[in-house]
N, C-alpha and C positions, 0 to 999 in steps of 0.2 A: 504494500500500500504506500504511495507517495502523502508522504502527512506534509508537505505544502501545500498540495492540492487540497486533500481535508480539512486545513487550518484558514482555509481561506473563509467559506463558507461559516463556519465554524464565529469565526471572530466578528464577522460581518453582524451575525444573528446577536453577538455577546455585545456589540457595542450599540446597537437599535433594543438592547433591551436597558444596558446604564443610563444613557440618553431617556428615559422616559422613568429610572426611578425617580427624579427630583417630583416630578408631578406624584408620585403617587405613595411618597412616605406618610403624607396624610390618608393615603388611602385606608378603608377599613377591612381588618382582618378577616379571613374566607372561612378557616377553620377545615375541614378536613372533607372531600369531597369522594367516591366512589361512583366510577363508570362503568356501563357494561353496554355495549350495543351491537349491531349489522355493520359493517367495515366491506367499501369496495376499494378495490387499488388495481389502479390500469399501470404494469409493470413491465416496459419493454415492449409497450406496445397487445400487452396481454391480458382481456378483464380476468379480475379474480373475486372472488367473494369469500367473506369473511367473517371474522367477529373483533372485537377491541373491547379491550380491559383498559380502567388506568383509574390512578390514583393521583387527587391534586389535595397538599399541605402547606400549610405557614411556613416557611424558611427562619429569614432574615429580613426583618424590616418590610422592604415593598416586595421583596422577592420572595415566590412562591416556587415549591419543589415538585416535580410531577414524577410518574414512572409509570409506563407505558408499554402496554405486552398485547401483539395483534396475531393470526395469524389467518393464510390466505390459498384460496384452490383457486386452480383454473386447469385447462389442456389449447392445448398451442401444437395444431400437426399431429394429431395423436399422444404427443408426450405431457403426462401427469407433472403439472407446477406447482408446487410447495411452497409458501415461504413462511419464517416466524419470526419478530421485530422483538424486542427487548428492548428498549429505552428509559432512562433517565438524565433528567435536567432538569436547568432553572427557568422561570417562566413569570408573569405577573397574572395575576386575575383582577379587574376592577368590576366595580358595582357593590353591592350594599348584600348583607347575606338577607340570606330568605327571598333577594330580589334577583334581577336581571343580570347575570356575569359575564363580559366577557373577557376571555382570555390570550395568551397568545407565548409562546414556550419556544425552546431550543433543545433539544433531548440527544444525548447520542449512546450508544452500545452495541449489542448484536445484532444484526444479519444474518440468518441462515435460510438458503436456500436448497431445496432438494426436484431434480428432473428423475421420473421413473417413464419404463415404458414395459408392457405385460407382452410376453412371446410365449405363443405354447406353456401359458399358467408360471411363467417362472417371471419375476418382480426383477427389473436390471433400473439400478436408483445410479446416482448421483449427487451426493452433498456438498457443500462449503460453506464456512462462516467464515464473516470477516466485517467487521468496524462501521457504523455506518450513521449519518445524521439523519432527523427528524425535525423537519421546522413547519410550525402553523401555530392555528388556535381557531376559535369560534366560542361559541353564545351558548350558555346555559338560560332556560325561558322556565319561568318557576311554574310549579303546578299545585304545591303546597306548600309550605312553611318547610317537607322536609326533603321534598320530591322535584325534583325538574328534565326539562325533556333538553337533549344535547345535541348540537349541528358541528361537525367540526371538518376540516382541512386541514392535511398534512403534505409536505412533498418530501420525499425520500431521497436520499443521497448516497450511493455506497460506491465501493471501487471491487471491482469479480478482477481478482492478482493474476489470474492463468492470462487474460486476455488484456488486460492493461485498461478495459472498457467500463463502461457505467452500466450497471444496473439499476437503475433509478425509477421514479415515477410517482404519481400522486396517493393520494389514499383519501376517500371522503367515509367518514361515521356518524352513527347517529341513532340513539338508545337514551338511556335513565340514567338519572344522576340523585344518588344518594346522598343530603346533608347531612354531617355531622356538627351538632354545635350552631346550627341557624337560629338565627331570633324566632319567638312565637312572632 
């Protein structure tokens, strides 16, 4: 993996999120959020369907901590696409708990991909993991005091080492959002 090319994007996302603590050290704390929903991600050109977890906490001041675990099918040509994302990082949430959030994060960690293809019943796979960034956010829309429904955007970033090339692409989700610690 060339980490200039990772550290580009990388820094980019980490200076667009210091740039916007001064606005939001007044802001008010989120408290602890749990996600679960349907997850598509066009990768390489490839729909896939899926699911997403994740988790959003109070850090530091205006920064908030996420971690972020999705995984993805698709067939492309006959061959069976896998993929599973692993993610954490920092991120901000604004709006008022119990109300309207939005959010917006930089996450980086696993990657792992797997191609299978089935011959005469026998399973012929192929796997690799390797490093990979996460950048987006979107709107939590309240439903209850402890309940909200979640829209979000992500774009993926990784480096596949055998080929030198990107495996990249979008991912859009969108499921229930469990408050913890929200106002009545």
């Amino acid at each position: 993996m060339n980490l200039r090319r990772a550290s580009a994007p990388a820094l980019a996302a980490l200076a667009a999120l210091a740039a916007l603590a001064a606005p939001l050290a007044a802001s008010e704390r989120q408290g602890i959020d749990l996600f679960a929903g349907y997850s598509f991600a066009r990768i390489v050109d490839v729909d896939r369907h899926g699911a997403n977890a994740a988790v959003g906490f109070d850090l530091l001041g205006p920064v908030d901590g996420f971690v972020d675990a999705s995984s993805h099918w698709g067939t492309s040509e006959g061959t069976s696409l896998d993929d599973l994302t692993l993610m954490a990082g920092p991120g901000v949430r604004l709006g008022t708990r119990g109300g309207t959030v939005f959010f917006a994060r930089v996450l980086a960690g696993l990657v792992r991909d797997r191609a299978s293809i089935t011959v005469l019943d026998v399973d012929i796979s192929e796997s690799s993991s390797r490093f990979g960034l996460l950048a987006g956010g979107g709107v939590d829309v309240p439903v209850s005091k402890s309940l909200a429904l979640r829209a979000q955007g992500d774009y993926l970033w990784n480096d596949v080492a055998e080929s030198d090339a990107r495996s990249s692409g979008f991912r859009a989700s969108a499921g229930i959002v469990y408050r913890f610690g929200a106002r009545p």
